[in-house]
N, C-alpha and C positions, 0 to 999 in steps of 0.2 A: 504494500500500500504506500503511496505517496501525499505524504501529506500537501495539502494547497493553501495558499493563503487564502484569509474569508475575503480581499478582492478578488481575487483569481479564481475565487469559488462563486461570486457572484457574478462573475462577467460571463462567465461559460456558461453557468446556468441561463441568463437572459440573452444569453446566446442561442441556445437550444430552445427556448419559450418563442424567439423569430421565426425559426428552423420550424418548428410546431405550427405555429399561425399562420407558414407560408405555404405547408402541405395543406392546410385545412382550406384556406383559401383558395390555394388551386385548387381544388379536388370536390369540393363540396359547395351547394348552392340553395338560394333561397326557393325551397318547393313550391311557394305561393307566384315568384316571381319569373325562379328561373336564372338568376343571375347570382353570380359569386358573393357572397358577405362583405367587407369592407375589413381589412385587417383590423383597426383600431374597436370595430363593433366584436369582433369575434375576440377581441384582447381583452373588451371591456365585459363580457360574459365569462370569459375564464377569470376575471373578477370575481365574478359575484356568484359565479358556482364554487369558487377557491380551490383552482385546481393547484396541485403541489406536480411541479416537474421534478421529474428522477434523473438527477445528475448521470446516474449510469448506466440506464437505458438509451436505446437508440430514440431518436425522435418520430421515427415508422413506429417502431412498436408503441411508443404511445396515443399515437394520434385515436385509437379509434375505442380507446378506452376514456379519453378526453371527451371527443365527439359525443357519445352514449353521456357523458356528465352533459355538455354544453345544451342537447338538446331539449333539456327542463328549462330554457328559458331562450332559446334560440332557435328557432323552426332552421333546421338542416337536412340536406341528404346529399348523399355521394350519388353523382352521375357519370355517365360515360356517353358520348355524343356520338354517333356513327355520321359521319359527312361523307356525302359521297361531292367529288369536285374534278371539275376539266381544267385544265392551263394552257393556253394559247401555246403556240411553237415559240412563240418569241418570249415568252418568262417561265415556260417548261424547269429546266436545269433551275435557276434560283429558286424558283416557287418550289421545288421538288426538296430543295435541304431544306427551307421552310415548314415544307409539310413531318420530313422526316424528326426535325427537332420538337414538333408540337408533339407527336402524337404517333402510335402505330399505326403502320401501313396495312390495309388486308388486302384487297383485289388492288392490281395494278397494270395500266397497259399505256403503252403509244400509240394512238390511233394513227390513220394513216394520212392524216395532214398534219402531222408532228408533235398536236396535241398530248398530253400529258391528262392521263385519267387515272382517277385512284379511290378508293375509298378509306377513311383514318377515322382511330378511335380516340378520339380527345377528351380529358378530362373538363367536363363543364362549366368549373370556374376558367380554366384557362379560351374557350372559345372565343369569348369577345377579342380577346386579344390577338388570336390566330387569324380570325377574320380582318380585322384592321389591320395587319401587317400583310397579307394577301394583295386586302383592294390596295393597300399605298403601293405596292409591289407592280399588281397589274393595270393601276389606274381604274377597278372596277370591273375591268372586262376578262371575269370570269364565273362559270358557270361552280357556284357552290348550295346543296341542299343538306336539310337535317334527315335522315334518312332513317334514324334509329335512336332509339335512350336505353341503353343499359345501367 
């Protein structure tokens, strides 16, 4: 064991409590809305349900013993987005790492005017953000649908 100092115990810890708030945010969204929580809301409910982060746990493994606490005063659920989308021949290759960092790929093919077709599984809070970096990408002109919620 290695002892820490209590700063050095406290900065790692609210370290980890970002770390916690960032998975939750990605990953989980308002049922009613549809849309990702706001970090500072989801911070201000691990308030007041007092949740205690474990220094020695990983932040994966806490999140969904957190979440089960937060949702006595926070309406959440974890989703998964199925998008199905086409890319022009001309923003193909960039829009294509795009897609690959957002989210996993399932069907995927090059149509035969160069176009770039794919289907991805995105975690829900992160879609707005996948979407908006797309359209600034293609200028709008591409074809993106919600096809599925897991």
């Amino acid at each position: 064991h290695v002892q820490l100092t209590a700063e050095h115990q406290k900065k790692y810890r609210a370290q980890k409590r970002k770390q916690i708030i960032g998975l939750i945010h990605r990953n989980a969204v308002d049922p009613k809305t549809g849309v990702p929580h706001p970090p500072a809301r989801i911070e201000s409910a691990m308030d007041e349900v007092k949740v205690r982060v474990d220094d020695f746990k990983s932040a994966e493994s806490q999140v969904k013993e957190i979440v089960s606490k937060l949702k006595t005063v926070l309406p959440i659920k974890y989703e998964i987005r199925v998008v199905a989308l086409v890319l022009p021949p001309q923003y193909a290759g960039k829009g294509q790492n795009i897609v690959r960092k957002y989210g996993n790929l399932g069907k995927e093919s090059w149509l035969n005017d160069g176009s770039f077709s794919c289907e991805v599984e995105i975690p829900a809070g992160m879609y707005e953000s996948f979407e908006k970096e797309l359209n600034d990408l293609t200028r709008g002109n591409l074809d993106m649908n919600i096809i599925g919620r897991k």
